[in-house]
N, CA, C and O atoms as a Tripos MOL2 file, in Angstrom:
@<TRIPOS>MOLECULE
protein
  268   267    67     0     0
PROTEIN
NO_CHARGES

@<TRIPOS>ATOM
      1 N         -56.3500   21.9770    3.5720 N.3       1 UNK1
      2 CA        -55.5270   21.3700    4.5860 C.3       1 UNK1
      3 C         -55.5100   22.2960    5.7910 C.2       1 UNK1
      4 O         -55.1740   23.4800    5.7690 O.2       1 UNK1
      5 N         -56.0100   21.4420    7.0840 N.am      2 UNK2
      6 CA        -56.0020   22.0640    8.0620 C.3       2 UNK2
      7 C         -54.5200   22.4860    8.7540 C.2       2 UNK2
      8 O         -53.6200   21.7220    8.4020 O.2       2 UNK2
      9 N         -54.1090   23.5470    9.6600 N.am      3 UNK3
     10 CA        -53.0080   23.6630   10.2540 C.3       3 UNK3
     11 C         -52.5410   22.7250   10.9900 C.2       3 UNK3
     12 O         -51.3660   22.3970   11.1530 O.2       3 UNK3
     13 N         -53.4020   22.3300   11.3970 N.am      4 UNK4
     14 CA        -52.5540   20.5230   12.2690 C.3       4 UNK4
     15 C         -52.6640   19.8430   11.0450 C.2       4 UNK4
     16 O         -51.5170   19.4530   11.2600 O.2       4 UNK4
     17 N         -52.9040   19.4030   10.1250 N.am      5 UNK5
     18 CA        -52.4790   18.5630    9.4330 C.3       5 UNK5
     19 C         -51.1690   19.1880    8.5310 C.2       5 UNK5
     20 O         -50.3260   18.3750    8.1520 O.2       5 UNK5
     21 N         -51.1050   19.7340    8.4000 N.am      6 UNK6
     22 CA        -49.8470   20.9020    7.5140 C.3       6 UNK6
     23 C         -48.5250   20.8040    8.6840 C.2       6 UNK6
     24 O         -47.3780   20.4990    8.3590 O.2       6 UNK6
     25 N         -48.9520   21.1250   10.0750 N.am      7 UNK7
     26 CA        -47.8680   20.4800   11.1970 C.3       7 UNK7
     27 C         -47.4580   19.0540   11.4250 C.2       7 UNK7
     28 O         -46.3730   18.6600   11.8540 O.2       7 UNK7
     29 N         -48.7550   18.1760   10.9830 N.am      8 UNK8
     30 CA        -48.7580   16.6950   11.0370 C.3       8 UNK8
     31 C         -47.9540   16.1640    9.5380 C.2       8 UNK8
     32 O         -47.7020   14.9840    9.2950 O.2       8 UNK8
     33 N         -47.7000   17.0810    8.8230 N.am      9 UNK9
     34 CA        -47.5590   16.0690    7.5510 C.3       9 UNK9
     35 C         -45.7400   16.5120    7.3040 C.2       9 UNK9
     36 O         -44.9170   15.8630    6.6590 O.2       9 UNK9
     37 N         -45.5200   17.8170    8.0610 N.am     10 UNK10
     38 CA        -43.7760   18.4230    8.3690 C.3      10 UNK10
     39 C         -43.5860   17.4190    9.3800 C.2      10 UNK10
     40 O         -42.3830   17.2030    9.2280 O.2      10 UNK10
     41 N         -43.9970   16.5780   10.4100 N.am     11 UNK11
     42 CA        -43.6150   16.4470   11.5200 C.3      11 UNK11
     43 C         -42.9820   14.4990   10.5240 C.2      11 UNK11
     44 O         -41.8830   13.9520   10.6190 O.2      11 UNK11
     45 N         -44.1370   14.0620    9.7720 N.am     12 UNK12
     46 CA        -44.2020   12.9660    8.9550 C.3      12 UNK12
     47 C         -42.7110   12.7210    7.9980 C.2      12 UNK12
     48 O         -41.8920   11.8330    7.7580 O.2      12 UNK12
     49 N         -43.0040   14.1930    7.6470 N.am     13 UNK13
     50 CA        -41.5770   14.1970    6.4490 C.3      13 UNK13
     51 C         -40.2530   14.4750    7.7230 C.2      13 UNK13
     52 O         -40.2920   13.4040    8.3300 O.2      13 UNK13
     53 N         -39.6840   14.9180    8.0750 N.am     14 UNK14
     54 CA        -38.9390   15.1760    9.3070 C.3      14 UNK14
     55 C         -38.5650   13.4300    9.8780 C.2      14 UNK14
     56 O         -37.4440   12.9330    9.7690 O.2      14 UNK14
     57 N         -39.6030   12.8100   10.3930 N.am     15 UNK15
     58 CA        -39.3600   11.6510   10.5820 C.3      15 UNK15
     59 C         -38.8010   10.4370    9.2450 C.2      15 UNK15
     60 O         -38.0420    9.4770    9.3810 O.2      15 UNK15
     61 N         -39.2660   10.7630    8.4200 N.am     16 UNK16
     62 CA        -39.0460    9.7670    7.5890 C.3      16 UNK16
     63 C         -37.5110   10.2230    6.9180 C.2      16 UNK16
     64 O         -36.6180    9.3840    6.8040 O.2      16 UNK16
     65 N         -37.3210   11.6940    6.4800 N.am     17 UNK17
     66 CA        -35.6860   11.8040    6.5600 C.3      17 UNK17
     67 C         -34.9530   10.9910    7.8000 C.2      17 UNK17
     68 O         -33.9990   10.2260    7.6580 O.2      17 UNK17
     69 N         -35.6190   11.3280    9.0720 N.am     18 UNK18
     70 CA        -34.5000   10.4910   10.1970 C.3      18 UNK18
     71 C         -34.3120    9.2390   10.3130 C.2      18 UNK18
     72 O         -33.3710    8.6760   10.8710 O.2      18 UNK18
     73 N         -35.7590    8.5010    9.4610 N.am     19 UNK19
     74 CA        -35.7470    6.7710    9.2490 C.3      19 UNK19
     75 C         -34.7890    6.5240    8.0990 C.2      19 UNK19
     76 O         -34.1070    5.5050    7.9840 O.2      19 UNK19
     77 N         -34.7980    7.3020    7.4620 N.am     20 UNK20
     78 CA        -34.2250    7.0300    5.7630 C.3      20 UNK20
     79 C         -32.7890    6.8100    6.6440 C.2      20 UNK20
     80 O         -32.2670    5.7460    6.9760 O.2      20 UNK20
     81 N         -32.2950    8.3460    6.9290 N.am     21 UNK21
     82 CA        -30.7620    8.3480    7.0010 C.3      21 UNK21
     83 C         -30.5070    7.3710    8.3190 C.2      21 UNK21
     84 O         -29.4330    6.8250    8.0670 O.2      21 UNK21
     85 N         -31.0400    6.8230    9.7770 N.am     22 UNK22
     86 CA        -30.6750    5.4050   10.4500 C.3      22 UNK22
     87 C         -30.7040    4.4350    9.6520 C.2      22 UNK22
     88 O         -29.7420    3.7030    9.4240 O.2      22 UNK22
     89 N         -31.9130    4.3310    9.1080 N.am     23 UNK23
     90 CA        -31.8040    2.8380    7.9260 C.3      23 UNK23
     91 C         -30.5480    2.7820    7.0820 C.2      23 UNK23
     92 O         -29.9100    1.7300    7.1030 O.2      23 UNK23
     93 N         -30.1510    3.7200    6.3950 N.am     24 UNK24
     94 CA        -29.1370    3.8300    5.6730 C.3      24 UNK24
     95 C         -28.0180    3.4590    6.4990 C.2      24 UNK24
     96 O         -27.5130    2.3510    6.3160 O.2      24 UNK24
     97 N         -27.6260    4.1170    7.2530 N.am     25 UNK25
     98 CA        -26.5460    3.8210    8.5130 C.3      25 UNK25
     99 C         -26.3530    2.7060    9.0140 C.2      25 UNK25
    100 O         -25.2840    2.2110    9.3690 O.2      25 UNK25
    101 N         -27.6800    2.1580    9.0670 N.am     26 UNK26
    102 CA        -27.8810    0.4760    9.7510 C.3      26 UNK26
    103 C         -27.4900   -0.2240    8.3520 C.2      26 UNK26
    104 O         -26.5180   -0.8900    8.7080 O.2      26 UNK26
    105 N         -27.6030   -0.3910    7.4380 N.am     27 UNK27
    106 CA        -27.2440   -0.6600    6.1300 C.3      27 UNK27
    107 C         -25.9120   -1.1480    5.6630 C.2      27 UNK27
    108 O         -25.4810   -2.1500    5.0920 O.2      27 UNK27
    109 N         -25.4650   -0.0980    6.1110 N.am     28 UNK28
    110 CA        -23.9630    0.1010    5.4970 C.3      28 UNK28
    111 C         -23.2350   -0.5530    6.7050 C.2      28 UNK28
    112 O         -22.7680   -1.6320    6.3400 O.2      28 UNK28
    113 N         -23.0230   -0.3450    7.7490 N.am     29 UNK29
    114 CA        -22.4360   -0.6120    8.7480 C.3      29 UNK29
    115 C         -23.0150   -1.5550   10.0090 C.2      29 UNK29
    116 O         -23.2270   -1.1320   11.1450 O.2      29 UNK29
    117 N         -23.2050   -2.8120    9.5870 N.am     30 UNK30
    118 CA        -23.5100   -3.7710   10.0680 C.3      30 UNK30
    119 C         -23.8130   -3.8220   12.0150 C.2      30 UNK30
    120 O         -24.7350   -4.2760   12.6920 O.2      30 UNK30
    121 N         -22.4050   -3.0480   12.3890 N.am     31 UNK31
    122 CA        -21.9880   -3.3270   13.6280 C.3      31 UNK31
    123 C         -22.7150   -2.0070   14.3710 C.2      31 UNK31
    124 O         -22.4420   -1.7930   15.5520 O.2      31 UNK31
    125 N         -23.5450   -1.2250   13.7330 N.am     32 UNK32
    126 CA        -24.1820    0.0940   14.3750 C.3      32 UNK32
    127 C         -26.0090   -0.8400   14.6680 C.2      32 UNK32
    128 O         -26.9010   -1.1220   13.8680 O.2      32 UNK32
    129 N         -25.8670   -1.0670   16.2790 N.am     33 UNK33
    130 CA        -27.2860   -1.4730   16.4920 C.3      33 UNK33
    131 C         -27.7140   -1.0160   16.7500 C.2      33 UNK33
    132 O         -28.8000   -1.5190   17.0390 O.2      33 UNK33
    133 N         -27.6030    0.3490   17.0090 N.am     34 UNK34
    134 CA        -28.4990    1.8460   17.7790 C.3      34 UNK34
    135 C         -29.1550    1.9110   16.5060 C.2      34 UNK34
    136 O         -30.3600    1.6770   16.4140 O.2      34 UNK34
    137 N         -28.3590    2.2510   15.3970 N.am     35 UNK35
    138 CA        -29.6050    2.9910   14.0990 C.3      35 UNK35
    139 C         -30.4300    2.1470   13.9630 C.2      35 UNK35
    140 O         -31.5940    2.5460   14.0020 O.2      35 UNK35
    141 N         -30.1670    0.4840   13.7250 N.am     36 UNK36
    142 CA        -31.5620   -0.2480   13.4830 C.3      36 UNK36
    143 C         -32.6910    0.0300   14.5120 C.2      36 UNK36
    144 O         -33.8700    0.0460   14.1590 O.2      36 UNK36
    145 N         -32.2860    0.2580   15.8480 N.am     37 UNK37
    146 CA        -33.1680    0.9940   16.6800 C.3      37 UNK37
    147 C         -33.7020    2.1830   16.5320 C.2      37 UNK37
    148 O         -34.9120    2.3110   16.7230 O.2      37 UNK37
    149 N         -33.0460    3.0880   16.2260 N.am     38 UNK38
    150 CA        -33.5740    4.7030   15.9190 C.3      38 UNK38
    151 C         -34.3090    4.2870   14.5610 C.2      38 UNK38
    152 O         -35.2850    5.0360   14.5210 O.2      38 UNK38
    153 N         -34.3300    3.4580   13.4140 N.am     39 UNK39
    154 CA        -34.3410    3.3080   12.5050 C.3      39 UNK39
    155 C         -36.1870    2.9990   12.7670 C.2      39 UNK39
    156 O         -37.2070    3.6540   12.5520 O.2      39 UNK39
    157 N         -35.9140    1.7880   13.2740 N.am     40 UNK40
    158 CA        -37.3990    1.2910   13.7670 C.3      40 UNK40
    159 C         -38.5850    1.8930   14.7540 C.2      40 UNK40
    160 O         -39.7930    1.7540   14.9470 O.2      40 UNK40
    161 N         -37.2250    2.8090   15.3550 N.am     41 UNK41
    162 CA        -38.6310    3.4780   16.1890 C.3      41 UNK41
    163 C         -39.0930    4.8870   15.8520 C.2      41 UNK41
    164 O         -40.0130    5.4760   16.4190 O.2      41 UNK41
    165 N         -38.2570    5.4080   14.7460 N.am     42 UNK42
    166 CA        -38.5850    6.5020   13.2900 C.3      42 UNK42
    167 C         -39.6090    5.7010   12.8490 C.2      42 UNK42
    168 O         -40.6430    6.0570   13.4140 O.2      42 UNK42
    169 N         -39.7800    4.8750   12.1750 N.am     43 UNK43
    170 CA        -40.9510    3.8490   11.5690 C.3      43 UNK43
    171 C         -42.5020    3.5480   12.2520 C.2      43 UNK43
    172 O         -43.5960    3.5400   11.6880 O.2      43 UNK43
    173 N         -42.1490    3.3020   13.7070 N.am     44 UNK44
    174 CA        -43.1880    3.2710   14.7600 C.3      44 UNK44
    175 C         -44.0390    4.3220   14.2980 C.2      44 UNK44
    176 O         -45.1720    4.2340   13.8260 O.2      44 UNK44
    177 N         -43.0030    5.7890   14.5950 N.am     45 UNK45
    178 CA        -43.7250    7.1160   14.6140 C.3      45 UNK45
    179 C         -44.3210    7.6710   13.5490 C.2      45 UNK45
    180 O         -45.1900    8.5400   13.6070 O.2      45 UNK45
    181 N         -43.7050    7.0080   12.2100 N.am     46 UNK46
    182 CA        -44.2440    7.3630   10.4960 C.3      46 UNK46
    183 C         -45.6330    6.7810   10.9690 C.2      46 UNK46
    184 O         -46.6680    7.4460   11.0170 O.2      46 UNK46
    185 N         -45.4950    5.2250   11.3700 N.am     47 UNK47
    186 CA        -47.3150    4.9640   11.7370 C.3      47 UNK47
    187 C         -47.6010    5.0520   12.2990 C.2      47 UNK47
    188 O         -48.1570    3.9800   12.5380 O.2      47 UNK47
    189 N         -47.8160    5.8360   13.2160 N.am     48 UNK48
    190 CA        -48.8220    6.3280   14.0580 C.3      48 UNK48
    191 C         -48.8110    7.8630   13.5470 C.2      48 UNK48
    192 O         -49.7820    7.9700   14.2970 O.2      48 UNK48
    193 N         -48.7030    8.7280   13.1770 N.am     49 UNK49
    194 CA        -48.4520    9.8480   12.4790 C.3      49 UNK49
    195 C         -49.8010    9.6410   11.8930 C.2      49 UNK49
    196 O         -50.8940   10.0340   12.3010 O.2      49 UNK49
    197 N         -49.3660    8.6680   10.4510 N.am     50 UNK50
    198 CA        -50.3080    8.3900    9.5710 C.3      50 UNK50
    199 C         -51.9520    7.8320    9.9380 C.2      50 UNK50
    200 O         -53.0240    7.8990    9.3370 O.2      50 UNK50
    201 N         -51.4430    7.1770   11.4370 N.am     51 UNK51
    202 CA        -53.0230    6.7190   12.0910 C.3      51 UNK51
    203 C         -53.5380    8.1740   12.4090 C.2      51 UNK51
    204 O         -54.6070    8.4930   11.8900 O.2      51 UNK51
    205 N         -52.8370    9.1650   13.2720 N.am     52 UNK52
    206 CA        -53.7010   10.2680   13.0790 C.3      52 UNK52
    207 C         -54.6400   11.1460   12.1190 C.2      52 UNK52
    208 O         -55.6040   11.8870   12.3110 O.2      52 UNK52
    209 N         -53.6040   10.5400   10.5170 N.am     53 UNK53
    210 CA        -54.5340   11.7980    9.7130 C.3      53 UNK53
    211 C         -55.6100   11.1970    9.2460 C.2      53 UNK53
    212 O         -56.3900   11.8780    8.5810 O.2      53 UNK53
    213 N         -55.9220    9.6750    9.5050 N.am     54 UNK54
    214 CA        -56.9820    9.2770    9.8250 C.3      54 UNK54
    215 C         -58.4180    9.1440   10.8900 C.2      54 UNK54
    216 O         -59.6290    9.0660   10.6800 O.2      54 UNK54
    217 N         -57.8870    9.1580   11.6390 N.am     55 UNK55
    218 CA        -58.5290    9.6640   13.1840 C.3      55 UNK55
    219 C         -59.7590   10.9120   13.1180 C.2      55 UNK55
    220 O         -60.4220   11.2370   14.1030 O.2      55 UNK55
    221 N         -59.8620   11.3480   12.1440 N.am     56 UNK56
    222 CA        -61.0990   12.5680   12.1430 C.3      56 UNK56
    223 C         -62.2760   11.6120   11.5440 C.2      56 UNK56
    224 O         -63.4590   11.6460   11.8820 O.2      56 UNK56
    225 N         -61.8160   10.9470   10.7960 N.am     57 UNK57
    226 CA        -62.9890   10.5390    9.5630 C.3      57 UNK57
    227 C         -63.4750    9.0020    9.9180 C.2      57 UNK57
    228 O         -64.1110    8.3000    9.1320 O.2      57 UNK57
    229 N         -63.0490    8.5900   11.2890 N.am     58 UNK58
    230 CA        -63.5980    7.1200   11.7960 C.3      58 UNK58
    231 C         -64.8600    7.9710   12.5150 C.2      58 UNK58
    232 O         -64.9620    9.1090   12.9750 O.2      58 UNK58
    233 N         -66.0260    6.4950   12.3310 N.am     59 UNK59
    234 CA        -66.9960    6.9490   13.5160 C.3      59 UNK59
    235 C         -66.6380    6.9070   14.6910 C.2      59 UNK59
    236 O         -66.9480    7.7210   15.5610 O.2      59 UNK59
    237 N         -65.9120    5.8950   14.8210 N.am     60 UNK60
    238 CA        -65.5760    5.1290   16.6140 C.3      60 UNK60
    239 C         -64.0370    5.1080   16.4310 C.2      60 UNK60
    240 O         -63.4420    4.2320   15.8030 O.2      60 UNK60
    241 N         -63.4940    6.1010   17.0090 N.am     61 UNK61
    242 CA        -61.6690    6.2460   16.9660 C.3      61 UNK61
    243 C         -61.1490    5.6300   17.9460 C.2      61 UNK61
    244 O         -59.9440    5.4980   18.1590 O.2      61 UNK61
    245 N         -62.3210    5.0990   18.7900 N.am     62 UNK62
    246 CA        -61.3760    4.3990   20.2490 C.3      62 UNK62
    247 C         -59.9360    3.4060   19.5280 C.2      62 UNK62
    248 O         -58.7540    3.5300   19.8460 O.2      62 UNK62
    249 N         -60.4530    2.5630   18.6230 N.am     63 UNK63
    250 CA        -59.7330    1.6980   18.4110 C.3      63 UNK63
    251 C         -58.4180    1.9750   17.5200 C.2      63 UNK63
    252 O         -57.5610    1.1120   17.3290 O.2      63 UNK63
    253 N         -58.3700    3.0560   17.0890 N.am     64 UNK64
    254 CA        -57.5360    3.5890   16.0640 C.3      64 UNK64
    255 C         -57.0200    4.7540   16.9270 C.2      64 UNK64
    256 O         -56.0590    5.2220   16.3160 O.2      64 UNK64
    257 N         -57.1760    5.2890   17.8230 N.am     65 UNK65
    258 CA        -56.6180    5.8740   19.0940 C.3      65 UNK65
    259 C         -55.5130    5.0320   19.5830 C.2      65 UNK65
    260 O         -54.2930    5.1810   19.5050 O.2      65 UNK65
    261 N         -56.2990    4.0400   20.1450 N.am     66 UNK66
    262 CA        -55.4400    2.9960   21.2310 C.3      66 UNK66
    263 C         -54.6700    2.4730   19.8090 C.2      66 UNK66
    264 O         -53.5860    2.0680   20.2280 O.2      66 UNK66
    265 N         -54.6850    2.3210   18.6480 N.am     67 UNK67
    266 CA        -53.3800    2.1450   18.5670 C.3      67 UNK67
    267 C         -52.4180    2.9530   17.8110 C.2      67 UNK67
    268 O         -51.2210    2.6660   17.8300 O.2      67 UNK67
@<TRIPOS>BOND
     1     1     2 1
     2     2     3 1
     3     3     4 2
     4     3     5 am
     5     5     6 1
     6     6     7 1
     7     7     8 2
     8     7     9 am
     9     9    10 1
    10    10    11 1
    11    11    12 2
    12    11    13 am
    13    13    14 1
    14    14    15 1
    15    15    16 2
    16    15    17 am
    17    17    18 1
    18    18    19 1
    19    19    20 2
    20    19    21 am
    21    21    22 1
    22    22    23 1
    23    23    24 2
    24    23    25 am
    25    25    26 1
    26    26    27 1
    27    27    28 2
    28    27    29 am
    29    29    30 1
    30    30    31 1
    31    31    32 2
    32    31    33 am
    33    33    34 1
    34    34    35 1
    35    35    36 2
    36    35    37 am
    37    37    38 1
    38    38    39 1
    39    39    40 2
    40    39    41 am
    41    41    42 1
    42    42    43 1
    43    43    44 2
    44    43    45 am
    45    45    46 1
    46    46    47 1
    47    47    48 2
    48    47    49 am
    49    49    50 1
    50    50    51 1
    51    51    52 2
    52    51    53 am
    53    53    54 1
    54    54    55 1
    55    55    56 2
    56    55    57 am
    57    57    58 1
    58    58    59 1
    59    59    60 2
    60    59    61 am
    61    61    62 1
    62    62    63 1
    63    63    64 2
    64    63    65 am
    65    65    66 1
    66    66    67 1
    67    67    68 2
    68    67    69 am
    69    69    70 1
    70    70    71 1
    71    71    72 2
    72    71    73 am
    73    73    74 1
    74    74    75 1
    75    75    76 2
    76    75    77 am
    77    77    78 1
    78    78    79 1
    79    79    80 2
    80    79    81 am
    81    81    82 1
    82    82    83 1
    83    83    84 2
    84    83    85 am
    85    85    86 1
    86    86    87 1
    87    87    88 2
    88    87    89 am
    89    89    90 1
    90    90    91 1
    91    91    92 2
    92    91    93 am
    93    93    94 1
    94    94    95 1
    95    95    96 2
    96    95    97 am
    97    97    98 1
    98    98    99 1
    99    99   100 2
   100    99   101 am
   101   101   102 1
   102   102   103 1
   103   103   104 2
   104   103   105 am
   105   105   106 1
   106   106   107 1
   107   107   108 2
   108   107   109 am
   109   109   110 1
   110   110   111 1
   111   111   112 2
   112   111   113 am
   113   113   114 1
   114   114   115 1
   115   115   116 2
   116   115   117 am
   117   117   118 1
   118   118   119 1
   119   119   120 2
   120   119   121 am
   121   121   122 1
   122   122   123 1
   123   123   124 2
   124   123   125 am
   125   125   126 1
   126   126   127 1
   127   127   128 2
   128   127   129 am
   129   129   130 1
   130   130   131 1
   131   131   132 2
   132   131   133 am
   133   133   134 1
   134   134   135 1
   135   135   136 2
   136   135   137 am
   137   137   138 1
   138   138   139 1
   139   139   140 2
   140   139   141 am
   141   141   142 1
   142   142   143 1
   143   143   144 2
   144   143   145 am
   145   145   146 1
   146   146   147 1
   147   147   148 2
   148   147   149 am
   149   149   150 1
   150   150   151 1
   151   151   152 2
   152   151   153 am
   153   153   154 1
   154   154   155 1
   155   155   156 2
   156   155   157 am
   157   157   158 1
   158   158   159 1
   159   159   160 2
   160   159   161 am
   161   161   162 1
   162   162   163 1
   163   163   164 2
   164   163   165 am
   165   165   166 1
   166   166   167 1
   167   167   168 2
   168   167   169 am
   169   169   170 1
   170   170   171 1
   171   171   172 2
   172   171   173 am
   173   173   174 1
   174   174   175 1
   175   175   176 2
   176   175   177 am
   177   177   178 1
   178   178   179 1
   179   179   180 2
   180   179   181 am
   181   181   182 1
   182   182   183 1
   183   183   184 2
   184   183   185 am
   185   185   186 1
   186   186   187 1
   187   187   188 2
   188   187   189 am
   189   189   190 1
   190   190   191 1
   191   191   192 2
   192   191   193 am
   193   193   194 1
   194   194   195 1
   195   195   196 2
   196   195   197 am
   197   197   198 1
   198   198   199 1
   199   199   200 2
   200   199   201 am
   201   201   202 1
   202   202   203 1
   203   203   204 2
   204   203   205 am
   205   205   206 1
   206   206   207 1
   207   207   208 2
   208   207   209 am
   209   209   210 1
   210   210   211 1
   211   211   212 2
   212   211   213 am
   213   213   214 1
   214   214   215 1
   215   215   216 2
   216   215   217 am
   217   217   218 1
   218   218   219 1
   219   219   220 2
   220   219   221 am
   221   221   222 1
   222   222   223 1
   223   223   224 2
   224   223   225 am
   225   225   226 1
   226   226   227 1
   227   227   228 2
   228   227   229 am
   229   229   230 1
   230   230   231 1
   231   231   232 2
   232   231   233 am
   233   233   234 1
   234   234   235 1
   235   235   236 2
   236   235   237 am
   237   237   238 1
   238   238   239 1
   239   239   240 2
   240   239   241 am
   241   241   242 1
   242   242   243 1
   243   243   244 2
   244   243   245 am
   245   245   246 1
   246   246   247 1
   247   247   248 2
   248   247   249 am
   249   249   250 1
   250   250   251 1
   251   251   252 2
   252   251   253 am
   253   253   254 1
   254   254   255 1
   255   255   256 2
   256   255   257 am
   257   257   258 1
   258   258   259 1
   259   259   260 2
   260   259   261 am
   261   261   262 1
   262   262   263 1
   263   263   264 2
   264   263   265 am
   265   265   266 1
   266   266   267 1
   267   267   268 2
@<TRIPOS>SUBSTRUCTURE
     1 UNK1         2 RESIDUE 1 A UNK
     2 UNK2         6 RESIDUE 1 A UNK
     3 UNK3        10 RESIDUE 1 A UNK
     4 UNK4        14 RESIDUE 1 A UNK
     5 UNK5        18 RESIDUE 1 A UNK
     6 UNK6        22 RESIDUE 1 A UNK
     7 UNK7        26 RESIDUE 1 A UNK
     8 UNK8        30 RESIDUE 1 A UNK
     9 UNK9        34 RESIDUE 1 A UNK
    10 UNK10       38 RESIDUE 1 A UNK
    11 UNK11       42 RESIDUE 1 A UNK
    12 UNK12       46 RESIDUE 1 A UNK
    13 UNK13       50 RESIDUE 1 A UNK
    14 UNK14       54 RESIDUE 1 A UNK
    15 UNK15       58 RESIDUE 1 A UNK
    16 UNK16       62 RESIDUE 1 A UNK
    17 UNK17       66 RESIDUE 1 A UNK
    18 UNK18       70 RESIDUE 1 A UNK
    19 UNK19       74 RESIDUE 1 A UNK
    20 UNK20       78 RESIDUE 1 A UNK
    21 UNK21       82 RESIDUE 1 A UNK
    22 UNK22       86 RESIDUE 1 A UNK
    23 UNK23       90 RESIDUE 1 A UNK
    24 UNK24       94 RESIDUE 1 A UNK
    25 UNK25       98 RESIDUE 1 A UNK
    26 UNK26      102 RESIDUE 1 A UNK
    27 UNK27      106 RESIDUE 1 A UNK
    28 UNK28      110 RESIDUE 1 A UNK
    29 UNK29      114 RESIDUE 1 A UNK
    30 UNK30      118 RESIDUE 1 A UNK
    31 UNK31      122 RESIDUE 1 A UNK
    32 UNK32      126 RESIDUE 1 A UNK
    33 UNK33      130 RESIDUE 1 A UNK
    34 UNK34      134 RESIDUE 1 A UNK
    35 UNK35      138 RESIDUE 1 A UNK
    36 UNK36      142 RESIDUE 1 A UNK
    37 UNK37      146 RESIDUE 1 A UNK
    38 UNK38      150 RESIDUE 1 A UNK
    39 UNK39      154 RESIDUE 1 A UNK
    40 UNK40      158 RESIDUE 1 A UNK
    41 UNK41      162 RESIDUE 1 A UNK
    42 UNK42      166 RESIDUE 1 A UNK
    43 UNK43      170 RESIDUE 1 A UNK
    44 UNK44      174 RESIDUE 1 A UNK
    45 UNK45      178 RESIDUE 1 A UNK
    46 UNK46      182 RESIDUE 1 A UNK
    47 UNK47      186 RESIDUE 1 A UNK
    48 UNK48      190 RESIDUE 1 A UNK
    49 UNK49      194 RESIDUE 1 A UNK
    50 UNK50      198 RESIDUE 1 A UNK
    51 UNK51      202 RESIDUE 1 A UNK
    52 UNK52      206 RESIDUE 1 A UNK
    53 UNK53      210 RESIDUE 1 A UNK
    54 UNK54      214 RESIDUE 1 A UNK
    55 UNK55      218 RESIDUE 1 A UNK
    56 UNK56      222 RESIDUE 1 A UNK
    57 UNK57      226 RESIDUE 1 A UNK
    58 UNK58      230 RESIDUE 1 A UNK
    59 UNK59      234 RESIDUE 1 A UNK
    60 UNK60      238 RESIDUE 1 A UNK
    61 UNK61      242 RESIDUE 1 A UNK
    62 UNK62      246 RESIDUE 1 A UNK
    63 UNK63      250 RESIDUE 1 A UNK
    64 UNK64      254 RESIDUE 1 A UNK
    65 UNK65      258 RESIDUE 1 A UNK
    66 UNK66      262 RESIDUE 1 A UNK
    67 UNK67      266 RESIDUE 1 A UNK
């Protein structure tokens, strides 16, 4: 495991504690619409995270770049 991926995979776990605990929040307490937001855009960032540690091993990354 390379050092960016060892930074990429703390940065992965980090996010997904902050999705867990908004989701949870959004959960319980109906009337909190910020966490379903923080919640979802923690989620955004889990995938695209995960599109990166893919990104070495495509021939043509344009398309897996752009998204």
């Amino acid at each position: 495991m390379s050092a960016a991926s060892f930074v990429l995979a703390i940065n992965l776990f980090v996010a997904g504690l902050f999705g867990t605990a908004f989701g949870v929040v959004a959960a319980y307490y109906r009337s909190a619409i910020g966490a379903r937001w923080l919640a979802a855009s923690y989620a955004v960032g889990i995938a695209n995270g995960l599109m990166e540690f893919f990104l070495p091993y495509q021939v043509d990354g344009r398309l897996l770049a752009f998204a």
